[in-house]
C-alpha positions in Angstrom: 20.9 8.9 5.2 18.2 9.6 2.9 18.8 11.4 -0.2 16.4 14.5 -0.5 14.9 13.1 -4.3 14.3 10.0 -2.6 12.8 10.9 0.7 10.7 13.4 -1.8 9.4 10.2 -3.6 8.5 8.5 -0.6 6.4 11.1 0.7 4.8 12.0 -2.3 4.1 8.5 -3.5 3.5 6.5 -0.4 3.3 8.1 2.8 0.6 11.1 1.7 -1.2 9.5 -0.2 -1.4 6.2 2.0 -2.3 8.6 5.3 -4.9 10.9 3.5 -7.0 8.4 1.6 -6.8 6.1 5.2 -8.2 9.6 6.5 -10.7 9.4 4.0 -9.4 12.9 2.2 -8.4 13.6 -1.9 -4.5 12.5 -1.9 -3.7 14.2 -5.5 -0.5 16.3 -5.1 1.7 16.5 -2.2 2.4 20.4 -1.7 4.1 22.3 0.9 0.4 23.0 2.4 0.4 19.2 3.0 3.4 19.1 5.3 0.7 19.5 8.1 0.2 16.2 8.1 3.5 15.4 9.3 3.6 17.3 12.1 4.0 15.2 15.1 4.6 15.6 18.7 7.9 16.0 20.7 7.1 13.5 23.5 9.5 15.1 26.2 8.3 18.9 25.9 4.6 17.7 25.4 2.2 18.1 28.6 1.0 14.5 29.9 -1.8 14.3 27.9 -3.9 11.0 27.7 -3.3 10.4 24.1 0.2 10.7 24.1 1.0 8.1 26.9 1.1 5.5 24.4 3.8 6.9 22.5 5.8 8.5 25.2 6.1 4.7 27.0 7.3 3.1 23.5 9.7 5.9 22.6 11.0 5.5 26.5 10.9 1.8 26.7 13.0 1.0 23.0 15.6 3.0 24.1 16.0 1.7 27.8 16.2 -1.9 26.2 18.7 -0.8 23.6 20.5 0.8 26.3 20.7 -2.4 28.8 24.0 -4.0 29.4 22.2 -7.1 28.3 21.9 -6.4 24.6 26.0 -6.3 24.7 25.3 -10.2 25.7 22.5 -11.3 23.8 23.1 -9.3 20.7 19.4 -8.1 20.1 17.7 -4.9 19.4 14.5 -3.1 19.2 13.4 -1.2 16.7 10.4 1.4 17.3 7.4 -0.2 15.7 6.3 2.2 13.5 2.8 2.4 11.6 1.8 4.4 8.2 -1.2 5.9 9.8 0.2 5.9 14.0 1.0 10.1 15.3 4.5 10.9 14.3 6.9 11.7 16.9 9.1 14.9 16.2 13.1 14.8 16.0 15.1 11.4 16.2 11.9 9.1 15.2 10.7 11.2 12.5 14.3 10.4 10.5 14.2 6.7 11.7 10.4 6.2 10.4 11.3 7.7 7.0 14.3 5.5 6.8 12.2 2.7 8.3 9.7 3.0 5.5 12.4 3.7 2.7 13.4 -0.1 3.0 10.3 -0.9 4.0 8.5 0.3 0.9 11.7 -0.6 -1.0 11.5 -3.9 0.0 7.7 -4.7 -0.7 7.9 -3.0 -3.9 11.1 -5.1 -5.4 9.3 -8.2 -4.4 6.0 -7.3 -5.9 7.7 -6.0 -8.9 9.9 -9.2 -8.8 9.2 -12.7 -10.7 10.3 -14.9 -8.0 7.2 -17.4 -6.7 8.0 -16.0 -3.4 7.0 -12.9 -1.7 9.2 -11.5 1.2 10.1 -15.1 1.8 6.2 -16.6 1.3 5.3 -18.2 -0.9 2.4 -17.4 -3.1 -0.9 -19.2 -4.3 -1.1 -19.3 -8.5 -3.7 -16.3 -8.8 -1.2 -14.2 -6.7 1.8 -14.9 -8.8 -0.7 -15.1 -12.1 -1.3 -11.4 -11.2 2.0 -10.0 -10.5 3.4 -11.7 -13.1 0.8 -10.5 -15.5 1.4 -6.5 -13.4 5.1 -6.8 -13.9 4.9 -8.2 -17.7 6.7 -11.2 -16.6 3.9 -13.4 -17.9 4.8 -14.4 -21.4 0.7 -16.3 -21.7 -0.9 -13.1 -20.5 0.5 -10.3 -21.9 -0.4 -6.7 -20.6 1.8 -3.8 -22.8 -1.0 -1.3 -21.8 0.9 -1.5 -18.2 3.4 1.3 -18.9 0.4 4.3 -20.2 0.0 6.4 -17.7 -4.4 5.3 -16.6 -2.4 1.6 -16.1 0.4 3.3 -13.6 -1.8 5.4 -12.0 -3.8 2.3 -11.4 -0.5 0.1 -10.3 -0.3 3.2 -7.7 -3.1 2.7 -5.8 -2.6 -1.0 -5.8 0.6 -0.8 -4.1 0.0 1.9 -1.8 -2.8 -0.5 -0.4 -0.8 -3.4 -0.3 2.2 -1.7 1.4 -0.9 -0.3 3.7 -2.4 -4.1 4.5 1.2 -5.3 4.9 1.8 -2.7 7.6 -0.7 -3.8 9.9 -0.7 -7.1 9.2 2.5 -8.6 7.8 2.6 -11.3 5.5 -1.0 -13.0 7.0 -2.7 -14.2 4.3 -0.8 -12.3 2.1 -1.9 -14.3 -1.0 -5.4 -13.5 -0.2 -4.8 -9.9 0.0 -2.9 -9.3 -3.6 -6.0 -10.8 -4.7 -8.2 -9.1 -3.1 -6.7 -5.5 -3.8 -6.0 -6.4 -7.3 -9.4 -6.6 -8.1 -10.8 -3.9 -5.5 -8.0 -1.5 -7.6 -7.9 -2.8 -11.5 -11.8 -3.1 -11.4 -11.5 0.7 -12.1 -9.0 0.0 -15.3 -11.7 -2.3 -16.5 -14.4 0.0 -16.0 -13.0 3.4 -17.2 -11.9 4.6 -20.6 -9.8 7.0 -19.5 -7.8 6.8 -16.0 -6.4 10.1 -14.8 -4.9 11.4 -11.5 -8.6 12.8 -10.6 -9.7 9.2 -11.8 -7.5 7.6 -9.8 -8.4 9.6 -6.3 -11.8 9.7 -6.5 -11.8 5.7 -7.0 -10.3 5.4 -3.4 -12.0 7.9 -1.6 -15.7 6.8 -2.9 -14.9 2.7 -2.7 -12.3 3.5 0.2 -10.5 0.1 1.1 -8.0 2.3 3.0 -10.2 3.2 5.4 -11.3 -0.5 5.9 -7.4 -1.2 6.6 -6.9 1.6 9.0 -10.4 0.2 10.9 -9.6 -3.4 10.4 -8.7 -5.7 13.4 -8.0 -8.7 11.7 -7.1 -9.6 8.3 -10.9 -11.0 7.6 -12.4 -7.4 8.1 -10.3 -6.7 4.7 -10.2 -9.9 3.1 -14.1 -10.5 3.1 -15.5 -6.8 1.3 -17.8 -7.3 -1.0 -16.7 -6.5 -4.2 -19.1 -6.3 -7.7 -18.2 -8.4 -10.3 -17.6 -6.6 -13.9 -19.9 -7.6 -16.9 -19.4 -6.5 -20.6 -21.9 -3.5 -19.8 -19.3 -2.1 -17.4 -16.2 -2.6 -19.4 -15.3 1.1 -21.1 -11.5 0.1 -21.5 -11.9 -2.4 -24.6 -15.5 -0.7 -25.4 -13.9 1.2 -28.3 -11.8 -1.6 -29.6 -14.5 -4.5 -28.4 -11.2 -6.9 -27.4 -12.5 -7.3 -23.9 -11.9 -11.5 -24.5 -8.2 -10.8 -25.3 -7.7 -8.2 -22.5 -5.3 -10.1 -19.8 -6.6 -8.4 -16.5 -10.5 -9.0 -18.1 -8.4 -12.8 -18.3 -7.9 -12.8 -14.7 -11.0 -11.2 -13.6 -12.8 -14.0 -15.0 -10.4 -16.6 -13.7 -11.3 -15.5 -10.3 -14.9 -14.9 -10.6 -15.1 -11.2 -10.8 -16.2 -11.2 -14.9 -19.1 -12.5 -16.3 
């Protein structure tokens, strides 16, 4: 069972904000008027309409397996396959998704916060590890101490919610390609603002929405090839006041990867 501070945190942090901004709304605070957006469907008092077939059959069909004198041979079960921005079914599900996504989350975000070379049992290319190692202030050649203010975090936010998001729908595929894809779609906002706040933050995803382009996606490519701008001196505000832009790590990696000219 989930304790109510933690199943708090994972709503607040993750699931809202992952299922408005793929909605395309302002994901700031998660109030009571937000709850809404939980509300899901019970599948057996529900008339048959069209839209809920899909559900009702999956909900029906992982428990029939389960139930099958077979899985006392071969072992196996099915889990419901859950997805961040799928209807939520009402009762039993709804406490199996939030558990679902309590190790799920838990999981991606003690591997990305990790310094092991692999990720969820991949392993990564150099530019992916360069940049979680740099994120996590593991890297002792690229330091980044301006990780723990709160611009930085809020910034580390939106990163992992849109990780967690891609890794959702599409597992570890090309995994590699999508830290560094999201690293720059995200920290291209710490580069380019002065000051990062909560409002920053939000109104970065909903105007250059990448959320939106996972939620829509049908293969990995439709997320992996956006166009993103690359960053010259002229749009760097973070070092603008100290001029240390050459000795700023995630300016470092920007140019490593061709995003910083």
């Amino acid at each position: 069972a989930l304790e109510s501070d933690e199943l708090a945190a994972l709503f607040a942090e993750y699931l809202y904000r992952i299922r408005h901004w793929a909605l395309g709304h302002s994901a700031r605070y998660f109030g009571k008027n937000d709850v809404g957006l939980f509300k899901g469907v019970n599948v057996d008092n529900i008339e048959h309409f069209p839209y809920v077939e899909s559900l009702r059959i999956t909900h029906h069909y992982v428990d029939e397996y389960n139930r099958q004198y077979h899985r006392k041979i071969d072992g196996q079960t099915k889990k419901f396959p859950f997805h961040l921005d799928q209807m939520i079914i009402n009762g039993r599900r709804f406490f199996e998704m939030a558990s679902h996504y309590q190790a799920q989350i838990s999981l991606i975000v003690d591997a990305e916060h990790g310094s092991e070379p692999y990720f969820l049992g991949h392993g990564l290319t150099d530019n992916a590890q360069l940049i979680l190692k740099t994120l996590n202030g593991s890297n002792k050649q690229l330091k980044y101490p301006a990780r723990t203010r709160p611009g930085d975090k809020y910034v580390r936010a939106i990163f992992d919610c849109a990780l967690i998001f891609y890794i959702d729908k599409f597992g570890d595929a090309f995994l590699s390609s999508a830290i560094e894809k999201l690293f720059i779609w995200a920290y291209s906002l710490r580069i380019k603002q002065q000051v990062v706040q909560l409002a920053t933050m939000d109104n970065h995803v909903i105007y250059h929405n990448v959320f939106r382009i996972i939620k829509d996606a049908i293969e990995p490519s439709d997320v992996l090839t956006i166009v993103l701008r690359t960053l010259t001196d002229s749009d760097n505000k973070n070092n603008l006041r100290k001029a240390n832009a050459a000795k700023d790590p995630l300016v470092k990696l920007f140019k490593g990867m061709k995003y910083y000219e």
